[in-house]
C-alpha positions as CSV (number, residue, x, y, z in Angstrom):
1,X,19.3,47.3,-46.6
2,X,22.5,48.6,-48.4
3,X,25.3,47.1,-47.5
4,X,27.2,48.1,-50.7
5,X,28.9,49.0,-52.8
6,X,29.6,45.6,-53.4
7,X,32.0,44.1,-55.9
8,X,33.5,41.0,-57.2
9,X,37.3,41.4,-54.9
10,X,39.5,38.4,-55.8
11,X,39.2,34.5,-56.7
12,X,41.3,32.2,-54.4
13,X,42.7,29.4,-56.3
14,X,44.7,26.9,-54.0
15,X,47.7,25.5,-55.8
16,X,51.2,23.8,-53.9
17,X,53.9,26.3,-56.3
18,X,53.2,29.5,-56.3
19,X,55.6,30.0,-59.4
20,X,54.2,27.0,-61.1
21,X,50.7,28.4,-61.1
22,X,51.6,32.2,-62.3
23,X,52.8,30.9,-65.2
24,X,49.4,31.3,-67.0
25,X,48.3,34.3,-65.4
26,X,51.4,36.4,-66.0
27,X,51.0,34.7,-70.0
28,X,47.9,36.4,-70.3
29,X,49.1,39.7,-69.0
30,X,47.4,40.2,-65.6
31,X,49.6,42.0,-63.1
32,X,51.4,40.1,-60.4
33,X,52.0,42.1,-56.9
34,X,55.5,43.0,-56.1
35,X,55.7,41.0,-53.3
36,X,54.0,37.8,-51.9
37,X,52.9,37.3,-48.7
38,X,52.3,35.0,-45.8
39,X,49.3,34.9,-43.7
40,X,50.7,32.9,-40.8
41,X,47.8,32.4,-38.6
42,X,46.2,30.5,-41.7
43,X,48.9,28.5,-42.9
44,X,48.8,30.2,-46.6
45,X,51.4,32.3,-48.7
46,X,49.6,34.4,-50.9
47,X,50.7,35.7,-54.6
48,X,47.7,38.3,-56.0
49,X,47.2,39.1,-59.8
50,X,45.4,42.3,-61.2
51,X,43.4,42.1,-64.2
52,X,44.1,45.3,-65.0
53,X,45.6,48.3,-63.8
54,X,43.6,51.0,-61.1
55,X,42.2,53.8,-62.8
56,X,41.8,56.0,-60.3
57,X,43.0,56.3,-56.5
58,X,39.4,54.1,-55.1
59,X,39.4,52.0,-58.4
60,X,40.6,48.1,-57.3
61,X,40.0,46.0,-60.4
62,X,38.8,42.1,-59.4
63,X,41.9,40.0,-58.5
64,X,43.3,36.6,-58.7
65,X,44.9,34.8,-55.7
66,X,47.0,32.1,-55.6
67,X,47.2,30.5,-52.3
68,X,49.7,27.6,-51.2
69,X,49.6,26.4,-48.2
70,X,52.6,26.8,-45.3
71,X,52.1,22.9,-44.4
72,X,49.9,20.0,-44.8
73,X,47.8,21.0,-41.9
74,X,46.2,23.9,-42.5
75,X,43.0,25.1,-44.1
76,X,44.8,25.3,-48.0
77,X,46.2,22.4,-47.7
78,X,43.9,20.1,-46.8
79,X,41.8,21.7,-49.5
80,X,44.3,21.0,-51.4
81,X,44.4,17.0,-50.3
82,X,40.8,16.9,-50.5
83,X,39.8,18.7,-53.7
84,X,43.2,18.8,-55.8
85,X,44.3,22.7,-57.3
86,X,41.5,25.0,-58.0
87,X,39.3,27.4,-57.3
88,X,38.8,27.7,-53.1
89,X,36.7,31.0,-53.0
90,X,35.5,34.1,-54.1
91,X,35.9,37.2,-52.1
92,X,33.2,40.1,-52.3
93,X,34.2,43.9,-51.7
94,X,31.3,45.7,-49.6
95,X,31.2,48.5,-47.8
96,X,29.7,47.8,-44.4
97,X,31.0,44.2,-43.3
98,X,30.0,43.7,-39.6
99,X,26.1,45.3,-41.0
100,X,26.4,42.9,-43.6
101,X,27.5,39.9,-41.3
102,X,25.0,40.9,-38.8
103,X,22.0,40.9,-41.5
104,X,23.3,37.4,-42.6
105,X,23.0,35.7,-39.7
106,X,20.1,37.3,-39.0
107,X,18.3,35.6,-41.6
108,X,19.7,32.4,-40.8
109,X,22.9,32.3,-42.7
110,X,25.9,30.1,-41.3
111,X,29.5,31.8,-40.9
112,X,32.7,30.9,-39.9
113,X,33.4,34.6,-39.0
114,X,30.9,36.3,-37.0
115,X,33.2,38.6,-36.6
116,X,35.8,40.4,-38.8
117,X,39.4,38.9,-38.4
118,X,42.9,40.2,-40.4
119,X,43.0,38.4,-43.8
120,X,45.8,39.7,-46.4
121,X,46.9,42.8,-47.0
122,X,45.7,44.0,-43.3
123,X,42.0,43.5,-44.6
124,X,39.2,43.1,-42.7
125,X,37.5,39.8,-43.7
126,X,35.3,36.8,-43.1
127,X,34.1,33.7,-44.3
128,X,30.6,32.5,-45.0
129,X,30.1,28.4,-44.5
130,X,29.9,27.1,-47.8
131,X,26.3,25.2,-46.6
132,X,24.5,28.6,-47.1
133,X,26.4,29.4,-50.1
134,X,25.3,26.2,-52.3
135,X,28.5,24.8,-51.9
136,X,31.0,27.9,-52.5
137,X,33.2,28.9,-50.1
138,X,32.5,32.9,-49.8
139,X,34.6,35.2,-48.1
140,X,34.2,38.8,-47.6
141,X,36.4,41.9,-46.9
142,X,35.7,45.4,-46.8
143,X,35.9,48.5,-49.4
144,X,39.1,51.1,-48.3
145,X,37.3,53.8,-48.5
């Protein structure tokens, strides 16, 4: 089954100040978006980082994304009063995600999505339960293309 291609998209990394925790990824010369932007229906104002610039018009280099949560009571920040600042998840690019989701659960897999939903940026994504991921919080999204 080919589901691809399939491609490291962005690691979420839950912090509570946006500007606070670009500090280090602007130092080291990743590119920060133009403009953040909040994802009501999950509590969460987003702020993404290139590691380097596109190459070409389908090129869309692995990202970092810093999350803060809207309020206490949403997904980020309870992670956030669980687990402290850090990593929350790593998103995978593919190119067919309702095959892909479909062929997970098929073979037993546990999401939180079973189907797509609006994530940032108008993307298609959805999550996988970290209890079929070894622990990891995976989310996907789907290739523009």
């Amino acid at each position: 089954m080919n589901f691809g291609p399939i491609h490291i998209d962005h690691i979420g990394i839950a912090t509570n100040d946006l500007d606070e925790a670009s500090l280090f990824w602007n130092l080291i010369g990743l590119e920060m978006a133009a403009n953040d932007e909040t994802v009501a229906d999950q509590g969460v104002t987003t702020r993404f980082f290139s590691t380097s610039s596109p190459q070409g018009e389908h090129d869309h280099p692995p990202m970092v994304e810093l999350l803060e949560p809207t309020g206490p009571n949403t997904p980020i920040g309870k992670f956030l009063d669980k687990r402290g600042p850090g990593v929350q998840q790593v998103c995978f690019r593919v190119g067919d995600l309702q095959g892909l989701i479909g062929h997970l659960m098929a073979n037993g897999i546990v999401m939180i999505d079973e189907t797509p939903r609006l994530g940032a940026g108008g993307k298609q994504i959805a999550f996988v339960h970290p209890k079929s991921t070894g622990g990891v919080l995976v989310e996907l999204t789907e290739s523009n293309h």
